[in-house]
VOZA-254733 format. One record per atom (N, C-alpha, C): residue in three letters; x, y, z; residue number from 0; atom name. Coordinates in Angstrom, 1 decimal, decimal comma, always signed. Layout:
BEGIN
 resn     c1     c2     c3 resi name
  ALA      X      Y      Z  NUM   CA
...
END
This chain:
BEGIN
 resn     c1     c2     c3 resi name
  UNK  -37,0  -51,4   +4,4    0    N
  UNK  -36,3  -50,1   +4,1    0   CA
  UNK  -36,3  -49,9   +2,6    0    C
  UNK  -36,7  -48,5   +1,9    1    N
  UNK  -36,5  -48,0   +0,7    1   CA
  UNK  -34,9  -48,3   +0,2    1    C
  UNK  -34,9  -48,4   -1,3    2    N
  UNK  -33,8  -48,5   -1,8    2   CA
  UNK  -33,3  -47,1   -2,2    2    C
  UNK  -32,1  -46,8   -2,4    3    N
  UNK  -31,8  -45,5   -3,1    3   CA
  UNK  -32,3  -45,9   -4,8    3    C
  UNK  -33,0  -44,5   -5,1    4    N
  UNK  -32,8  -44,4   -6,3    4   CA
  UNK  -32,2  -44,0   -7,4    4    C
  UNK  -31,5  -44,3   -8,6    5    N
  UNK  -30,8  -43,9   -9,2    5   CA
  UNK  -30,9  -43,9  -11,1    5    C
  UNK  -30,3  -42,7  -11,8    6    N
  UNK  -30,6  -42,6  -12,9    6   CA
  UNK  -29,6  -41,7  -13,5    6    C
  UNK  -29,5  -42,4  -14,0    7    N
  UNK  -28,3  -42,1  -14,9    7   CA
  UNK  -28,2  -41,9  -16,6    7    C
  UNK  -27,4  -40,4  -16,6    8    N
  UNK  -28,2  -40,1  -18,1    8   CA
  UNK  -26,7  -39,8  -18,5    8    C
  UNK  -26,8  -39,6  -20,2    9    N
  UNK  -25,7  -39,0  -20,8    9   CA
  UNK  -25,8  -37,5  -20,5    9    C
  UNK  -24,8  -37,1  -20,2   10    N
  UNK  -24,3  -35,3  -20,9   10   CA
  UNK  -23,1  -35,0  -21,3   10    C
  UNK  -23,6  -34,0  -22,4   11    N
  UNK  -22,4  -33,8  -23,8   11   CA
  UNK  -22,5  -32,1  -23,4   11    C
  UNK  -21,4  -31,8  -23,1   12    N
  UNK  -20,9  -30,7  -22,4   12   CA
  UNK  -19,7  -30,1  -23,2   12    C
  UNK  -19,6  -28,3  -23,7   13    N
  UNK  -18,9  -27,8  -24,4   13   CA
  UNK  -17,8  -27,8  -23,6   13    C
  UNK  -16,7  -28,2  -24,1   14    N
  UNK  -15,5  -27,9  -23,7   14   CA
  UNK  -15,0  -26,9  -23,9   14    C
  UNK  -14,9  -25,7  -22,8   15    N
  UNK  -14,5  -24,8  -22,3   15   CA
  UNK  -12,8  -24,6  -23,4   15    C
  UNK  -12,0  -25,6  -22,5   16    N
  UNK  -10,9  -25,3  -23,1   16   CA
  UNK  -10,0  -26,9  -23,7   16    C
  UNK  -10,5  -26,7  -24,4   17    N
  UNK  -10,3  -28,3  -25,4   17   CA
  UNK   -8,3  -27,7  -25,6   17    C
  UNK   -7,7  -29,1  -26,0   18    N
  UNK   -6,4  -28,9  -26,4   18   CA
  UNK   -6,5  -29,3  -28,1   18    C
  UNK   -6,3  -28,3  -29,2   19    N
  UNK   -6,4  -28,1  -30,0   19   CA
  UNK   -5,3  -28,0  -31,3   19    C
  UNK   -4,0  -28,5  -30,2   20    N
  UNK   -2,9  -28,3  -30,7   20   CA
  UNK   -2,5  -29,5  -32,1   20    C
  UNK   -3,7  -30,5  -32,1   21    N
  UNK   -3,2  -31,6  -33,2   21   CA
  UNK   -3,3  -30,9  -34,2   21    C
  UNK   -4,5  -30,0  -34,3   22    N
  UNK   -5,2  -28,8  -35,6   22   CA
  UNK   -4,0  -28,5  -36,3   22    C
  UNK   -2,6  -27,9  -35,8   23    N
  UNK   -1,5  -27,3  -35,9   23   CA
  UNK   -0,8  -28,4  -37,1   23    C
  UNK   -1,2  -29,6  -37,2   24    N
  UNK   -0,2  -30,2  -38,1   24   CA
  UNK   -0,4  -30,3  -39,7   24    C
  UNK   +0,1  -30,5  -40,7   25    N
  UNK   +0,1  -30,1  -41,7   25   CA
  UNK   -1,1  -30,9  -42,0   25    C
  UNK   -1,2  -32,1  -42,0   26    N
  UNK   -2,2  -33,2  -42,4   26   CA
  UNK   -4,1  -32,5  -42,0   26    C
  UNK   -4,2  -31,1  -41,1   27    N
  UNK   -5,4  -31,7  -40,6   27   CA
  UNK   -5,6  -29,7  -40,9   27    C
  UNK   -5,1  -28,9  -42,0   28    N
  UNK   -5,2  -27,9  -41,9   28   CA
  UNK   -6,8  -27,6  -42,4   28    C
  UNK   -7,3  -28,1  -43,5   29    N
  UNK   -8,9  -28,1  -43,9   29   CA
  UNK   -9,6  -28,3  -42,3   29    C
  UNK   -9,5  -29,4  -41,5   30    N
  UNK  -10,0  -29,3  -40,6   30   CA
  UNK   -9,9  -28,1  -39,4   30    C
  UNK   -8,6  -27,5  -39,3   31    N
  UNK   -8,5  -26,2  -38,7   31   CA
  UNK   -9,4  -25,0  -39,3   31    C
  UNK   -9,4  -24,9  -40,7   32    N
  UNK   -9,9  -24,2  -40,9   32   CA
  UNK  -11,8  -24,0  -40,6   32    C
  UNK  -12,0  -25,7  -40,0   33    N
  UNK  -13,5  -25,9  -40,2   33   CA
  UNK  -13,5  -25,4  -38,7   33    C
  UNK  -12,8  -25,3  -37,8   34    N
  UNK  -12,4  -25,2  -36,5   34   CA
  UNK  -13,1  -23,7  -36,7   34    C
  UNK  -11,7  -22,9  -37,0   35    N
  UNK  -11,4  -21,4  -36,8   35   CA
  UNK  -13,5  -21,1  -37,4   35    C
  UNK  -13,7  -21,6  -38,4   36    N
  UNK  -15,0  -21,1  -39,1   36   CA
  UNK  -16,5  -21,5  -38,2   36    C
  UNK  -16,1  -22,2  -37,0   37    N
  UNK  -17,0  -22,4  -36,3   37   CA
  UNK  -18,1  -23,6  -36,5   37    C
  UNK  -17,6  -24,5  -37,8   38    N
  UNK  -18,4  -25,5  -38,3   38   CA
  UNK  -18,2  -26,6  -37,2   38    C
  UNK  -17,7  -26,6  -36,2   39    N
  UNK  -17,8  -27,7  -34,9   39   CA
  UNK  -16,9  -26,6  -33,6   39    C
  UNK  -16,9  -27,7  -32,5   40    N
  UNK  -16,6  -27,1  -31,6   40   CA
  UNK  -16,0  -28,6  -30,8   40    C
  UNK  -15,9  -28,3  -29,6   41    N
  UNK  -15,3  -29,2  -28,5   41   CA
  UNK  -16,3  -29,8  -27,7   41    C
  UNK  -16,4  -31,0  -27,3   42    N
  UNK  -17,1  -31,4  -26,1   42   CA
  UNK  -16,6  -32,2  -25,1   42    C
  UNK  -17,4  -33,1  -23,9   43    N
  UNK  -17,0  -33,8  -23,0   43   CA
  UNK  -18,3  -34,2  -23,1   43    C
  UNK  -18,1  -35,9  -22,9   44    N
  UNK  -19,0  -36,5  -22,6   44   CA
  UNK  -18,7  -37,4  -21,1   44    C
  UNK  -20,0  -37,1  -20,4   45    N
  UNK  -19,7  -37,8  -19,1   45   CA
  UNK  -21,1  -38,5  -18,7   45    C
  UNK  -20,9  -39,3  -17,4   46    N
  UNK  -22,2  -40,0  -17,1   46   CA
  UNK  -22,5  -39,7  -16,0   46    C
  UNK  -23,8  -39,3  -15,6   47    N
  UNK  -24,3  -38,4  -14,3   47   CA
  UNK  -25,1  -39,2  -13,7   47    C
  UNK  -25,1  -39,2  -12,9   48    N
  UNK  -26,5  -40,1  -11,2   48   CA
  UNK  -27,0  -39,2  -11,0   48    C
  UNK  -28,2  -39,2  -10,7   49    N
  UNK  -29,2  -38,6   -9,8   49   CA
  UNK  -29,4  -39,7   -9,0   49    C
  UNK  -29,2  -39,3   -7,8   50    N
  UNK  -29,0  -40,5   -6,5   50   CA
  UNK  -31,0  -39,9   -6,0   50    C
  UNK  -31,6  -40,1   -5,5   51    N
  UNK  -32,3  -40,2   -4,8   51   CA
  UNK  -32,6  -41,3   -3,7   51    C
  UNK  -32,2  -40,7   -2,1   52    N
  UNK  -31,6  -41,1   -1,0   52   CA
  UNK  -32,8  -41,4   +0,1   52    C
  UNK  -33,4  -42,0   +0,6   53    N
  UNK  -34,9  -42,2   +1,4   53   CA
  UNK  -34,0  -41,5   +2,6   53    C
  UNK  -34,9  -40,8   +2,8   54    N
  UNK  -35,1  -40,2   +4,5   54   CA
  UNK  -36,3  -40,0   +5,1   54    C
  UNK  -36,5  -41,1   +5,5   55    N
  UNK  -38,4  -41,0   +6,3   55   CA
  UNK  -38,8  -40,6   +5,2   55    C
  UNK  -39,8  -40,3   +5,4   56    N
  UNK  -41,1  -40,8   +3,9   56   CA
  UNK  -40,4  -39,6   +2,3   56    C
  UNK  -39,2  -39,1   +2,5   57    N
  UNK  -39,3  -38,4   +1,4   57   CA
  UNK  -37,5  -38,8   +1,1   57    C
  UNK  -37,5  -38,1   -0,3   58    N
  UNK  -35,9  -38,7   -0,9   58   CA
  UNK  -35,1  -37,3   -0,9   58    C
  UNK  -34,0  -37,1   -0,4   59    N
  UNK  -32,6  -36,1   -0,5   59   CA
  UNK  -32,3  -36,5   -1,9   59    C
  UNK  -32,3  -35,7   -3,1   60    N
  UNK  -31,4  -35,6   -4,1   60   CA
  UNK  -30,0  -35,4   -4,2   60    C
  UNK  -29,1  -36,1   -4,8   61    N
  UNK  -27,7  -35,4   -5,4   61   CA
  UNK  -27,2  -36,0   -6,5   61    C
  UNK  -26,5  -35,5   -6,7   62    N
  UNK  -26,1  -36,0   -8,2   62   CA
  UNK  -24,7  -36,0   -8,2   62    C
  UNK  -23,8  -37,2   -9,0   63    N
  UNK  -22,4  -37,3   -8,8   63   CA
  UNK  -22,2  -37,8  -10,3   63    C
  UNK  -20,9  -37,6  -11,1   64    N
  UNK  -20,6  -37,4  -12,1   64   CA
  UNK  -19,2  -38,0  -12,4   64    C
  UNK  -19,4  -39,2  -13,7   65    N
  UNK  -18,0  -39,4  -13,9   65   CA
  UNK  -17,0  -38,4  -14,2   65    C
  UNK  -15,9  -38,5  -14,7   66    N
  UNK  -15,0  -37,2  -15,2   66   CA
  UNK  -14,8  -37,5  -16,4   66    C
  UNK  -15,4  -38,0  -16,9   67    N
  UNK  -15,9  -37,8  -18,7   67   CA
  UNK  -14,6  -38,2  -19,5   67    C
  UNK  -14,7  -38,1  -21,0   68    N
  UNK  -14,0  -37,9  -22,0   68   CA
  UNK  -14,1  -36,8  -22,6   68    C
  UNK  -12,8  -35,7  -22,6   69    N
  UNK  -13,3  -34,4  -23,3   69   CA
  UNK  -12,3  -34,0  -24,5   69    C
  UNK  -12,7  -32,8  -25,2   70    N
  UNK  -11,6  -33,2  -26,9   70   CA
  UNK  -11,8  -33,8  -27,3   70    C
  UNK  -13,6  -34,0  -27,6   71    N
  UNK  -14,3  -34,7  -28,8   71   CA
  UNK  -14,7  -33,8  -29,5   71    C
  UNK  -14,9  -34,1  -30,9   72    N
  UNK  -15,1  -32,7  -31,9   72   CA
  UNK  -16,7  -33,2  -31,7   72    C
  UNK  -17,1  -32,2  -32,1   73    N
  UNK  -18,7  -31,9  -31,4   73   CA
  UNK  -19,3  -32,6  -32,5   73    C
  UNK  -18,8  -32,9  -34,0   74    N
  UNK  -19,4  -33,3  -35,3   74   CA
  UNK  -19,1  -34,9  -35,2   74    C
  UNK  -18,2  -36,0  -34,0   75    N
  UNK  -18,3  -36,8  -33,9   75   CA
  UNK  -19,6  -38,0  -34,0   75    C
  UNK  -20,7  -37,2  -34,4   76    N
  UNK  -22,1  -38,2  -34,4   76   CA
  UNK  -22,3  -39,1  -33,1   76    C
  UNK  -23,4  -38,8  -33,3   77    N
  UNK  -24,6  -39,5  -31,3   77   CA
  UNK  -24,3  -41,4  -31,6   77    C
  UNK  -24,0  -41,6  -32,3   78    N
  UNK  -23,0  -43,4  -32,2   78   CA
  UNK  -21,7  -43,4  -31,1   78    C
  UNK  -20,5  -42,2  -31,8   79    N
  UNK  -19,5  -42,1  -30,6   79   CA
  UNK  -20,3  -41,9  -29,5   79    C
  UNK  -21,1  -40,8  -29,6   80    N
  UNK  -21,1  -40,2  -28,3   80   CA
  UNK  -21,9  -41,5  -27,4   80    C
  UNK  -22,6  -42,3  -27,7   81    N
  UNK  -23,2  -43,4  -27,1   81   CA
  UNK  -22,3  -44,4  -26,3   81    C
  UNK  -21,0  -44,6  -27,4   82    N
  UNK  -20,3  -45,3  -27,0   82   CA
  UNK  -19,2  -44,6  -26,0   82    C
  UNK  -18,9  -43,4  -25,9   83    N
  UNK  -18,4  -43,1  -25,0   83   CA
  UNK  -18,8  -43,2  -23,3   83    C
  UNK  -20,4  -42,7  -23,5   84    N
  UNK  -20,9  -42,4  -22,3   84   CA
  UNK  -20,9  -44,4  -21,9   84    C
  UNK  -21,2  -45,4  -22,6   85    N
  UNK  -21,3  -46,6  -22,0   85   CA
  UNK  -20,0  -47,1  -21,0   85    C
  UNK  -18,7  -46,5  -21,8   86    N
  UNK  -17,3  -46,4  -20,7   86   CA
  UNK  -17,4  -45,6  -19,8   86    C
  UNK  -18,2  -44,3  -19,8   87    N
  UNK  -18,1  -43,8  -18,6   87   CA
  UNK  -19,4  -43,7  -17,9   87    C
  UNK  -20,3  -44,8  -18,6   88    N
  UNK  -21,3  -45,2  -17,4   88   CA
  UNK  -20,9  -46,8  -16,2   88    C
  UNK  -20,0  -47,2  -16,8   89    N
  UNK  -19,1  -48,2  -16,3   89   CA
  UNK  -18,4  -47,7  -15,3   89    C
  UNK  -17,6  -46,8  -15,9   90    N
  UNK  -16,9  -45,9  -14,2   90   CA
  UNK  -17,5  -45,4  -13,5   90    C
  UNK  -18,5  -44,8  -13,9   91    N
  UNK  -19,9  -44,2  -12,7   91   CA
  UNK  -20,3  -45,5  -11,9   91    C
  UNK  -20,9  -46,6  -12,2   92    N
  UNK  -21,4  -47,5  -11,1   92   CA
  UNK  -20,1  -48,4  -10,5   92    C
  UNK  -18,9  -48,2  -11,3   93    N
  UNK  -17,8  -48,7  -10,0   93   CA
  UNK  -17,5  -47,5   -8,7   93    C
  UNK  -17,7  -46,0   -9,4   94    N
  UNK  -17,8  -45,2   -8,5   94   CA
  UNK  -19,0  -45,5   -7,0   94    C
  UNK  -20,2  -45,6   -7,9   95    N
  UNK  -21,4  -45,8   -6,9   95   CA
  UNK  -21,7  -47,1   -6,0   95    C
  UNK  -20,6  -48,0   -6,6   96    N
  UNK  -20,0  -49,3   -5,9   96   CA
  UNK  -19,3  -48,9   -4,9   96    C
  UNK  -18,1  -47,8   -4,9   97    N
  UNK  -17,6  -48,0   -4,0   97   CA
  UNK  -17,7  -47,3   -2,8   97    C
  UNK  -19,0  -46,9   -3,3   98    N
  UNK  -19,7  -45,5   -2,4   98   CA
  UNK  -20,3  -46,5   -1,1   98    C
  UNK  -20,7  -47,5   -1,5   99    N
  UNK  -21,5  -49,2   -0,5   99   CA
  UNK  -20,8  -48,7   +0,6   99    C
  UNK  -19,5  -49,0   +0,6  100    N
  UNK  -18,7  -48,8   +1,6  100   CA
  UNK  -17,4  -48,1   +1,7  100    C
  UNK  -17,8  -47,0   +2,8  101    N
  UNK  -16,7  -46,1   +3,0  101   CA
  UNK  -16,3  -45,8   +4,7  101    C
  UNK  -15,8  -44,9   +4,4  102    N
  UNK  -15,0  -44,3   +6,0  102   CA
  UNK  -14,8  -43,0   +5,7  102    C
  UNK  -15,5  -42,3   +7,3  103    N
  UNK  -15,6  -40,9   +7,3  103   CA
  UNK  -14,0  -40,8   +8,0  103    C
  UNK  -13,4  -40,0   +6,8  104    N
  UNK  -12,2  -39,4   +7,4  104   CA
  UNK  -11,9  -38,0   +7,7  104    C
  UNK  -12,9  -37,1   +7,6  105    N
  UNK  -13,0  -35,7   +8,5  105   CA
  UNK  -14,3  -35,5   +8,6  105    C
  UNK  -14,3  -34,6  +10,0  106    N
  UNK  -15,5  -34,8   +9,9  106   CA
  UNK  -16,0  -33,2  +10,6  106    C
  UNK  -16,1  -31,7  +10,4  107    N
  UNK  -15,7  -30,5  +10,7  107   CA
  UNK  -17,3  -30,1  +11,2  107    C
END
């Protein structure tokens, strides 16, 4: 029997609606202003599967996704962002672990 296939990639995703409220304190107002001027932005970083599933001679795609880290300043440099996705490539394969075994509990 084929194995599932799997692969797993970083994505660095704009954060829609980041919480922005630390910007507000007196210590970090140069950086607000780098804010308001558009010199960075918000992201999330998460870790994605592409499952490829054997069904007789051909594979069903899907794709399942940690729930990331988000309210990263976008100018954090591809080091963080490496090291982020390696925690949440950790929670993705305990996810895909616990996918091994389940129980259908509806079934419509």
């Amino acid at each position: 029997m084929t194995k599932a296939q799997v692969v797993i990639t970083q994505e660095v995703v704009d954060d829609t609606d980041p919480d922005t409220s630390y910007l507000e304190q007196d210590d970090f107002a140069e950086r607000l202003a780098e804010y308001r001027n558009g010199d960075f932005s918000f992201v999330g970083v998460r870790a994605t599967a592409l499952i490829r599933v054997p069904y007789g001679a051909d594979f069903i795609e899907t794709r399942i996704s940690s729930s990331g880290l988000w309210g990263i300043e976008s100018d954090s440099g591809q080091d963080y962002f490496d090291e982020v996705f390696q925690e949440e490539r950790k929670t993705l394969l305990e996810m895909l672990q616990a996918m091994h075994d389940f129980e259908v509990v509806a079934s419509h």
